[in-house]
Biopython code that builds the backbone (N, CA, C, O; Angstrom):
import numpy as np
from Bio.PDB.StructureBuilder import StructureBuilder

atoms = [
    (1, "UNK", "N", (28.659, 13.151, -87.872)),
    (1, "UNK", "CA", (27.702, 14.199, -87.642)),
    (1, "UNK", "C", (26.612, 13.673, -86.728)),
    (1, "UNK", "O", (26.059, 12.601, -86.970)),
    (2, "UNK", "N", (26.213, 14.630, -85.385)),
    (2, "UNK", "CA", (24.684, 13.961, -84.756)),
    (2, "UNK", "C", (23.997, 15.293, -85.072)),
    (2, "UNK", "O", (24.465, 16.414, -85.272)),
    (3, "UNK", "N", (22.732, 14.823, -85.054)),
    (3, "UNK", "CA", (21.485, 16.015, -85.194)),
    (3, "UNK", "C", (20.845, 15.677, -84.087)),
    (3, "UNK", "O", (20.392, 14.567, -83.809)),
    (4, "UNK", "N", (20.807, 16.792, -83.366)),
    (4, "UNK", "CA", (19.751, 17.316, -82.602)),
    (4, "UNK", "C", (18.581, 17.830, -82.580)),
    (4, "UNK", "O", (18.497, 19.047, -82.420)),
    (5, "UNK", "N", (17.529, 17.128, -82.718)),
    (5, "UNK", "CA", (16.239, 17.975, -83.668)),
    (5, "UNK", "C", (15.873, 18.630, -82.247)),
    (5, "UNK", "O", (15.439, 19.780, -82.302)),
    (6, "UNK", "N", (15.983, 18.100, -81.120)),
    (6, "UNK", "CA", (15.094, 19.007, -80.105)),
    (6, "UNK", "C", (15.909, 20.078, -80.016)),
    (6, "UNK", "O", (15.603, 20.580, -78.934)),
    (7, "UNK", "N", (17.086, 20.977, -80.685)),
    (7, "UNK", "CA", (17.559, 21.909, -80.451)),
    (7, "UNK", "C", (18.161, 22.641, -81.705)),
    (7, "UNK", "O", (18.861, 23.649, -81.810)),
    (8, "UNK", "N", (17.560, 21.642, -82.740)),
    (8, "UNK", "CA", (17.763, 22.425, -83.986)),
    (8, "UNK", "C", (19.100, 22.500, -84.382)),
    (8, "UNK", "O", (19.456, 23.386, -85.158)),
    (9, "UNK", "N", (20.094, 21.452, -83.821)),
    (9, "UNK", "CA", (21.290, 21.678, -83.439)),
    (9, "UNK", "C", (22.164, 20.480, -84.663)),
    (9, "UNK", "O", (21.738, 19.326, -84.605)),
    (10, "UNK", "N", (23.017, 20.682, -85.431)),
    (10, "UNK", "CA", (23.506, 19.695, -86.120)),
    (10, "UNK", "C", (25.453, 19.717, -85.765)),
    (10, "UNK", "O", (26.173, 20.619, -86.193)),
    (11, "UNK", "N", (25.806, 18.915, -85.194)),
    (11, "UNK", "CA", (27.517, 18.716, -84.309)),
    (11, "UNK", "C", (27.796, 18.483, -85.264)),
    (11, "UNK", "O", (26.998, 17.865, -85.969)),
    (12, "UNK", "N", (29.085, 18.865, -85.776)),
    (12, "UNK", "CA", (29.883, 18.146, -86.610)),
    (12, "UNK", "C", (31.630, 17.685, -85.778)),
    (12, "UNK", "O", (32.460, 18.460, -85.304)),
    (13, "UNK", "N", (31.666, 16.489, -85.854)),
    (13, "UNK", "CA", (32.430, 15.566, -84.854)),
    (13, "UNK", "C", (33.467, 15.263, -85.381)),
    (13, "UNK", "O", (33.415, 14.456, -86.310)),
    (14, "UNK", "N", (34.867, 15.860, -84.923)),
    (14, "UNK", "CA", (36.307, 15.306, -86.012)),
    (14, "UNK", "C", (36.917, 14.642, -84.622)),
    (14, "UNK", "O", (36.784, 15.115, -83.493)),
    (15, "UNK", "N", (37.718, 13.256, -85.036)),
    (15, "UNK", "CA", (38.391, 12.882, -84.436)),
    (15, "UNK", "C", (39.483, 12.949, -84.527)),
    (15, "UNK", "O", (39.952, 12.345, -85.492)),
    (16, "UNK", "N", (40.539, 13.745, -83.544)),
    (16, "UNK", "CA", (42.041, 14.108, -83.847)),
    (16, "UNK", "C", (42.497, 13.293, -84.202)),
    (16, "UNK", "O", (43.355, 13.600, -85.031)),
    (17, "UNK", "N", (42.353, 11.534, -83.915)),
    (17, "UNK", "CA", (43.602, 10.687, -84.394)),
    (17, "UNK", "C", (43.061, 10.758, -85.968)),
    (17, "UNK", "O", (43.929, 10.732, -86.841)),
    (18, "UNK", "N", (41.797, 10.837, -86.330)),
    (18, "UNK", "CA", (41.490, 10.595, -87.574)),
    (18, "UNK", "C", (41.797, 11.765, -88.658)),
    (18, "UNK", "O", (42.526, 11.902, -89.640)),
    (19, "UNK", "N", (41.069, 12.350, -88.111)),
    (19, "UNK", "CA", (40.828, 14.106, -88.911)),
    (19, "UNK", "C", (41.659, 15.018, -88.968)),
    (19, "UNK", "O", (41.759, 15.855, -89.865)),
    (20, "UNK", "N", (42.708, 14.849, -87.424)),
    (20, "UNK", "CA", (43.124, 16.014, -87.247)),
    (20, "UNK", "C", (42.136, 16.838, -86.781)),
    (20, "UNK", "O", (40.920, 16.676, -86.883)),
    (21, "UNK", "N", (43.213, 18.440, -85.853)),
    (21, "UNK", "CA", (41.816, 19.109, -85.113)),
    (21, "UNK", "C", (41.362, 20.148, -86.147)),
    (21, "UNK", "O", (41.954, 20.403, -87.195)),
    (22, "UNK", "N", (40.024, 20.812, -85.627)),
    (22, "UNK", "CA", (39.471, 21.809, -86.777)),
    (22, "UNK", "C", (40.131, 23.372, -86.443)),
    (22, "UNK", "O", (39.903, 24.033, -85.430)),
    (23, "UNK", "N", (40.999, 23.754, -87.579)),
    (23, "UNK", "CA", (42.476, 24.611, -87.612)),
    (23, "UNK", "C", (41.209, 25.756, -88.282)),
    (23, "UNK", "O", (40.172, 25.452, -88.872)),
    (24, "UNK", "N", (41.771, 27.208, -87.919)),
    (24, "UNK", "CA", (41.065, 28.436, -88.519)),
    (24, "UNK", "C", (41.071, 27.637, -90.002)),
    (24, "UNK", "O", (39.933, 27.173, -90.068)),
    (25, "UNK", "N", (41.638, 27.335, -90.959)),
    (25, "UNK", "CA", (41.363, 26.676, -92.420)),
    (25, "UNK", "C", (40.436, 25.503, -92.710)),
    (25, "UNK", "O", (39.726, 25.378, -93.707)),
    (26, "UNK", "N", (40.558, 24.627, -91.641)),
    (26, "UNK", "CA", (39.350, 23.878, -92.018)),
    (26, "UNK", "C", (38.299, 24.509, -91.116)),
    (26, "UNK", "O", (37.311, 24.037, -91.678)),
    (27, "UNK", "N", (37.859, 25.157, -90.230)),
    (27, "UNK", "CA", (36.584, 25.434, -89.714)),
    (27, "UNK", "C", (36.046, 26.579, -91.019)),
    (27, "UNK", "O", (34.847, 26.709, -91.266)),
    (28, "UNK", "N", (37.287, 27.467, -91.890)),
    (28, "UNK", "CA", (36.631, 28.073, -92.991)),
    (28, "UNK", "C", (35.832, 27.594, -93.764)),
    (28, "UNK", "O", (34.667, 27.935, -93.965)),
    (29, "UNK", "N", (36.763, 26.324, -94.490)),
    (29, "UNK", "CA", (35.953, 25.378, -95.530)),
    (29, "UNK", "C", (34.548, 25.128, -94.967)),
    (29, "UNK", "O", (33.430, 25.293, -95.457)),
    (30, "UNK", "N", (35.131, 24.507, -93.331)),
    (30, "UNK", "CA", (33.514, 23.587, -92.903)),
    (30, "UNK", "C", (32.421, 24.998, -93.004)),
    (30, "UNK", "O", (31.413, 24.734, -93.659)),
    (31, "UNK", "N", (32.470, 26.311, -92.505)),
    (31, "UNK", "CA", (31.712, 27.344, -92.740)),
    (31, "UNK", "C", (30.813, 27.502, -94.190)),
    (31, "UNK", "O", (29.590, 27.606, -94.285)),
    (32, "UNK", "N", (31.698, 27.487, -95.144)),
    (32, "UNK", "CA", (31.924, 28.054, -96.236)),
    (32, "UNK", "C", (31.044, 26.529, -96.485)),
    (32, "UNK", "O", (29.943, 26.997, -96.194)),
    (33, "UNK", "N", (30.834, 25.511, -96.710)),
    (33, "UNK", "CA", (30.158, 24.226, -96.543)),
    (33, "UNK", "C", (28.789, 24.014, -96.271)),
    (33, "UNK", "O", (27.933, 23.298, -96.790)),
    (34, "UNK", "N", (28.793, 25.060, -95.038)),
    (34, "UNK", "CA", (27.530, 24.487, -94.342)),
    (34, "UNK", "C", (26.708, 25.647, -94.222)),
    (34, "UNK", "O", (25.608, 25.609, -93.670)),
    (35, "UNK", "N", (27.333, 26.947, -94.849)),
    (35, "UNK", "CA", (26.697, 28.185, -95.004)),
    (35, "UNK", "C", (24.777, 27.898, -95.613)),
    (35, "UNK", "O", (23.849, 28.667, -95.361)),
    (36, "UNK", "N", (24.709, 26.966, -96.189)),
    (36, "UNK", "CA", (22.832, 26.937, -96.182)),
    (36, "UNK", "C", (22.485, 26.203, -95.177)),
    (36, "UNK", "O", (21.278, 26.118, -95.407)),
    (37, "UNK", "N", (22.608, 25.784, -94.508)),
    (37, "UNK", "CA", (22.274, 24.571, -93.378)),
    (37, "UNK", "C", (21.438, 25.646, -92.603)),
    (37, "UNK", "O", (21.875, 26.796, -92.648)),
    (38, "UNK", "N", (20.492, 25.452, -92.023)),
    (38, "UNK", "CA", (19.260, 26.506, -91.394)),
    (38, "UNK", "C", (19.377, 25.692, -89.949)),
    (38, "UNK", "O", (18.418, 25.918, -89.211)),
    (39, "UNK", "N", (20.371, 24.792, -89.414)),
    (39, "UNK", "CA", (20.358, 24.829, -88.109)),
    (39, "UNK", "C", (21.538, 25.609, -87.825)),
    (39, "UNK", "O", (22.306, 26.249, -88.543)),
    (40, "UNK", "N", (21.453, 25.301, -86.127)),
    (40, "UNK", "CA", (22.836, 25.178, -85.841)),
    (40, "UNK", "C", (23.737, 24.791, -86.129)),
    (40, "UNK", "O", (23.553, 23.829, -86.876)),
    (41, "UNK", "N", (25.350, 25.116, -85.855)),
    (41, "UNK", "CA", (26.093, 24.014, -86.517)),
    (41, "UNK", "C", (27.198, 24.231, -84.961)),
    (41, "UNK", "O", (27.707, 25.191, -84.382)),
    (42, "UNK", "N", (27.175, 23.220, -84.834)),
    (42, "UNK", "CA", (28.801, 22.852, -83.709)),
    (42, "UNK", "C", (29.957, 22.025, -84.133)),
    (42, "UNK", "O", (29.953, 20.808, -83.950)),
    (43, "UNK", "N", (30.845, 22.583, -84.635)),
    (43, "UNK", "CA", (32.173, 22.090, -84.183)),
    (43, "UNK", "C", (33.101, 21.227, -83.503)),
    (43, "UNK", "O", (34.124, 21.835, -83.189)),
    (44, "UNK", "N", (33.095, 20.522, -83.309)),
    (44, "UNK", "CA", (33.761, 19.455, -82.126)),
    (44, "UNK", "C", (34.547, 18.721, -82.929)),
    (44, "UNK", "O", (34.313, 18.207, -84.023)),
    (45, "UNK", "N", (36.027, 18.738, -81.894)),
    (45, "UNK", "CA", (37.599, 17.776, -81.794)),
    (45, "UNK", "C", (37.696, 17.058, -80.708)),
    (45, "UNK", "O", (37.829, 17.630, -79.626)),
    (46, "UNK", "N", (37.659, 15.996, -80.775)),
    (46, "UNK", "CA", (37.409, 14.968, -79.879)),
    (46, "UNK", "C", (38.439, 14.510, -79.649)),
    (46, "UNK", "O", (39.071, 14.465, -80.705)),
    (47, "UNK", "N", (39.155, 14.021, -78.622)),
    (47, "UNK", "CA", (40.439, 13.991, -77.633)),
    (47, "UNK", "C", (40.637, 12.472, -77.337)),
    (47, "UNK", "O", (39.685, 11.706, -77.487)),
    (48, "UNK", "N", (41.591, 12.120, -77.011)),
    (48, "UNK", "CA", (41.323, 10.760, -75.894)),
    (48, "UNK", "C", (41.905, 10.930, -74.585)),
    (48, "UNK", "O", (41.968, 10.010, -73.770)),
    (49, "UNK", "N", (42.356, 12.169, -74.363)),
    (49, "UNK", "CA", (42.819, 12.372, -73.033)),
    (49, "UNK", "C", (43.553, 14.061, -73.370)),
    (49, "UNK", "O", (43.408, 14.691, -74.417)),
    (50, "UNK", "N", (44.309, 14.482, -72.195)),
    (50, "UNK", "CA", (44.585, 15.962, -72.115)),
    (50, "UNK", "C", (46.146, 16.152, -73.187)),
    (50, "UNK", "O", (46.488, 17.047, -73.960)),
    (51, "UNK", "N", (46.910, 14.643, -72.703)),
    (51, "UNK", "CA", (47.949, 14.632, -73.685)),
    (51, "UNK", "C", (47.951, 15.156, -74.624)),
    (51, "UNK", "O", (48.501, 16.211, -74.940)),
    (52, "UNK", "N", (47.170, 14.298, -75.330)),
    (52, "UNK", "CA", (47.059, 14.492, -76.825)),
    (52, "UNK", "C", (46.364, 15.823, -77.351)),
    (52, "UNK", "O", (46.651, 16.359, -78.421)),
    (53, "UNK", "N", (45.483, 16.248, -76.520)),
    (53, "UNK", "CA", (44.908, 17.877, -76.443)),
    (53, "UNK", "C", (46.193, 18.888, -76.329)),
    (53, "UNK", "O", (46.674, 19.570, -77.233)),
    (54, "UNK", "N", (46.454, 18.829, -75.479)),
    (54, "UNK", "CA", (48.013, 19.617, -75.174)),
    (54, "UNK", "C", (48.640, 19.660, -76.519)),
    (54, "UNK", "O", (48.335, 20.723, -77.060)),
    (55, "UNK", "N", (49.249, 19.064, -77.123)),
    (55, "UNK", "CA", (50.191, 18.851, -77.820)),
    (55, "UNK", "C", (49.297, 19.892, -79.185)),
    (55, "UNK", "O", (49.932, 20.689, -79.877)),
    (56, "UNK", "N", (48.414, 19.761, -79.281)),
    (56, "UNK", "CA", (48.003, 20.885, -80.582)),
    (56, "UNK", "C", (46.786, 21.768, -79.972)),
    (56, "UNK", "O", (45.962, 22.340, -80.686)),
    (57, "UNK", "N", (46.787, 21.792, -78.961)),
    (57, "UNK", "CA", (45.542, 22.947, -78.060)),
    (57, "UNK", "C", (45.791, 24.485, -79.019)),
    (57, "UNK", "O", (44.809, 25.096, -79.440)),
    (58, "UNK", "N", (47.291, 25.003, -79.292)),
    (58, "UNK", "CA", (47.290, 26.297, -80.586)),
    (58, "UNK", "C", (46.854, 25.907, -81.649)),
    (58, "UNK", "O", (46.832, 26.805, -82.491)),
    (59, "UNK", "N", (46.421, 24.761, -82.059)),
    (59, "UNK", "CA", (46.312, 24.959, -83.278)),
    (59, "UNK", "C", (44.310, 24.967, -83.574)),
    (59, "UNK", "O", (43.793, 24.958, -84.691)),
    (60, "UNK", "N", (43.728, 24.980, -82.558)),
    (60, "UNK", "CA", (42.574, 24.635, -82.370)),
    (60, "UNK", "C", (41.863, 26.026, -83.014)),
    (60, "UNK", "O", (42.636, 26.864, -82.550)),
    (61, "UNK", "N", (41.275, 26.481, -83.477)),
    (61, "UNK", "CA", (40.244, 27.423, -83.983)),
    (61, "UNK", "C", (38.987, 27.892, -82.968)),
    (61, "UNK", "O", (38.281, 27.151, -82.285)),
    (62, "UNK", "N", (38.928, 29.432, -83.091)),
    (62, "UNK", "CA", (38.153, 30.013, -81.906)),
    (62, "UNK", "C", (36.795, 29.292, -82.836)),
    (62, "UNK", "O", (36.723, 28.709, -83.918)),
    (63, "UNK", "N", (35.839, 29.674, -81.806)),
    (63, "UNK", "CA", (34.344, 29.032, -82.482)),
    (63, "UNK", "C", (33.918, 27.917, -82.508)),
    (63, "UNK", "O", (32.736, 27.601, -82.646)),
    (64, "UNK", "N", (35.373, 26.795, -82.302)),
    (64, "UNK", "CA", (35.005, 25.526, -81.853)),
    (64, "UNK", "C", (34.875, 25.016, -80.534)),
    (64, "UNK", "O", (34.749, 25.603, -79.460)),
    (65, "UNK", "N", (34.946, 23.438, -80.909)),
    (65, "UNK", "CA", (34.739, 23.042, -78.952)),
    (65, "UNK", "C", (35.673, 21.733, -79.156)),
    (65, "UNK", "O", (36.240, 21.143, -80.075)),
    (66, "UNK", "N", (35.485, 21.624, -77.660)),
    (66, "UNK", "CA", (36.853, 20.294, -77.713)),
    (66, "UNK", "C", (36.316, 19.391, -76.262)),
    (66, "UNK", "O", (36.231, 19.837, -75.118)),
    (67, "UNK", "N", (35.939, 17.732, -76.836)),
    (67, "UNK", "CA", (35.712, 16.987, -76.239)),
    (67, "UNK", "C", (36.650, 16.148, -75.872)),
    (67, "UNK", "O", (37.329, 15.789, -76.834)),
    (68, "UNK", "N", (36.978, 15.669, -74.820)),
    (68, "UNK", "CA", (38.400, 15.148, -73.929)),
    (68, "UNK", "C", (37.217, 13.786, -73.983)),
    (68, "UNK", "O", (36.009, 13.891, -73.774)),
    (69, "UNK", "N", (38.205, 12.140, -74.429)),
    (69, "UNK", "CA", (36.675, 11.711, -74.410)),
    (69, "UNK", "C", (37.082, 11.050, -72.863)),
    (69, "UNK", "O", (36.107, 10.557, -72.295)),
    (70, "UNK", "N", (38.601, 10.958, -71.979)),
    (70, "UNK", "CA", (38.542, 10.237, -70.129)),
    (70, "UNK", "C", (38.043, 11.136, -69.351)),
    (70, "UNK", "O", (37.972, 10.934, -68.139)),
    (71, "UNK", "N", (37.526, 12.522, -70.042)),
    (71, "UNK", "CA", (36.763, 13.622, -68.990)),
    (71, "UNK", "C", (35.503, 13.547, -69.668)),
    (71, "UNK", "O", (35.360, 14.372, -70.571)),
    (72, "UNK", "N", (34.677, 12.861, -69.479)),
    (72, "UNK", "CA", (33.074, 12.781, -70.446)),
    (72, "UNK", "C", (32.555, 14.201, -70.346)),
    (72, "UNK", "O", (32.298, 15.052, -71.197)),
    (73, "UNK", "N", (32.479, 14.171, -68.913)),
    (73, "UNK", "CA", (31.686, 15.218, -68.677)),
    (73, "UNK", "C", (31.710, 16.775, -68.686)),
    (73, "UNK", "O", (31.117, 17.588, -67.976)),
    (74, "UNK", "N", (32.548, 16.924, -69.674)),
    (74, "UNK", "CA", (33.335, 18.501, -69.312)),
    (74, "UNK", "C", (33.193, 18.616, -71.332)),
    (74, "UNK", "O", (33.177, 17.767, -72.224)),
    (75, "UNK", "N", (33.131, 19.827, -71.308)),
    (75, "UNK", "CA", (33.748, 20.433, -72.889)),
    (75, "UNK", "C", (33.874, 21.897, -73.210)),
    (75, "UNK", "O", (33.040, 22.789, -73.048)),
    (76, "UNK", "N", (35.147, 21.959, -73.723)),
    (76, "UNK", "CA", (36.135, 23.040, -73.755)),
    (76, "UNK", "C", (35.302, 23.743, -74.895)),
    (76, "UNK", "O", (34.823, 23.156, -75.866)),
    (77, "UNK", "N", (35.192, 25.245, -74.595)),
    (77, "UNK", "CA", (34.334, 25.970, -75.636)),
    (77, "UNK", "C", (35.693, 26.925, -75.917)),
    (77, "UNK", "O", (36.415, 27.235, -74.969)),
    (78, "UNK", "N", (36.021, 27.416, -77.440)),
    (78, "UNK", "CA", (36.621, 27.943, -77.802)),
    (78, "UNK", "C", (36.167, 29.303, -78.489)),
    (78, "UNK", "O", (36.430, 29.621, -79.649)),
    (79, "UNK", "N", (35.181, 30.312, -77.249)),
    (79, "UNK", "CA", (34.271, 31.315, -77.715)),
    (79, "UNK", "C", (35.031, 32.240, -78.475)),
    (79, "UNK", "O", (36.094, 32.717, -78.076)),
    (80, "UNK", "N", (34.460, 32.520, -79.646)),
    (80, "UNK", "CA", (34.934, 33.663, -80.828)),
    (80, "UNK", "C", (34.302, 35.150, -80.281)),
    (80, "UNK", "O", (34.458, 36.185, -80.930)),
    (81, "UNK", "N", (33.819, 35.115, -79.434)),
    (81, "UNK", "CA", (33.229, 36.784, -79.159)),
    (81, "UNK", "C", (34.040, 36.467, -77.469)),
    (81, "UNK", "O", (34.097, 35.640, -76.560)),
    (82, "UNK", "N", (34.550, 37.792, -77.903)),
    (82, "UNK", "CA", (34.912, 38.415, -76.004)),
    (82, "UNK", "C", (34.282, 38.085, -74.568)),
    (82, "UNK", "O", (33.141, 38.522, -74.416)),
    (83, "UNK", "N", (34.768, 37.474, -73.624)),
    (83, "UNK", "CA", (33.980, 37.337, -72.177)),
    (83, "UNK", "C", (33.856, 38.324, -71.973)),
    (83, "UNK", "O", (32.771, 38.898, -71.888)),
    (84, "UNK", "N", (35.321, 38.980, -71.786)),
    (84, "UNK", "CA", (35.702, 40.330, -70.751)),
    (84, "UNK", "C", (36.462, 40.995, -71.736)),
    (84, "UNK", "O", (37.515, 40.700, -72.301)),
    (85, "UNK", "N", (35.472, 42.241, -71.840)),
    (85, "UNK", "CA", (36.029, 43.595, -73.186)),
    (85, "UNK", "C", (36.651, 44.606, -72.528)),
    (85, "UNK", "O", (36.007, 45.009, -71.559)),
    (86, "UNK", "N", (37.897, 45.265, -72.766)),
    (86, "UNK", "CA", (38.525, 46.239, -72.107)),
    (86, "UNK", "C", (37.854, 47.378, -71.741)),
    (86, "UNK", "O", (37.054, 47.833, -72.559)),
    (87, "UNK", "N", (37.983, 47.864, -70.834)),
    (87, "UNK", "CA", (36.943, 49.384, -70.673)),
    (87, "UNK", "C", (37.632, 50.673, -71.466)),
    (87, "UNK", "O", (37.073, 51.770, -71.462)),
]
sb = StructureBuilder()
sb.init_structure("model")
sb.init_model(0)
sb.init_chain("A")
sb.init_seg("    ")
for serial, (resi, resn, name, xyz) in enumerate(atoms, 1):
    if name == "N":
        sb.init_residue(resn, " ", resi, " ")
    sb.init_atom(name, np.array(xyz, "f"), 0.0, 1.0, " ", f" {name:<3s}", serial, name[0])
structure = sb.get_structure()
C-alpha cells in the first residue's frame, strides 16, 4: 500500500507474480474492505513487462489500473464509467 497525503489518495499495489491480478472478485472483497476508508482508493496490478500482461489482460477488473513495471512511464486505466455513450 502507498499513501498519498497530498492527494488524499491511498494505492493499493498487487503484484501479479505474487498476488495474482485484481479479478471483478477480488476488487469486490478489496471494495467491500475498504468501504470506510475516507480517501481515495486505487487499485493497481503491477506487470514486469507486456508478456505477462497479455496473458491475463481478460481477467483484469474495470475500475482498476495496470502498471507495466519496463514501461515506467505509462499506466493502463481500466475506466468503469463510459468514454463514448451511444447516441
Amino acid at each position: 500500500m502507498l499513501l498519498d497525503r497530498s492527494n488524499e489518495n491511498l494505492d493499493l499495489v498487487v503484484f501479479n507474480e505474487v498476488g495474482g491480478v485484481i479479478t471483478e472478485n477480488k476488487k469486490k472483497l478489496l471494495d467491500e474492505s475498504l468501504r470506510l476508508c475516507r480517501l481515495g482508493v486505487s487499485l493497481i496490478t503491477v506487470f514486469s513487462d507486456r508478456h505477462d500482461f497479455a496473458e491475463v489482460a481478460d481477467q483484469i477488473a474495470w475500475g482498476t489500473k495496470v502498471w507495466i513495471a519496463n514501461e515506467p512511464d505509462h499506466m493502463i486505466h481500466y475506466d468503469d464509467k463510459p468514454v463514448i455513450q451511444a447516441r
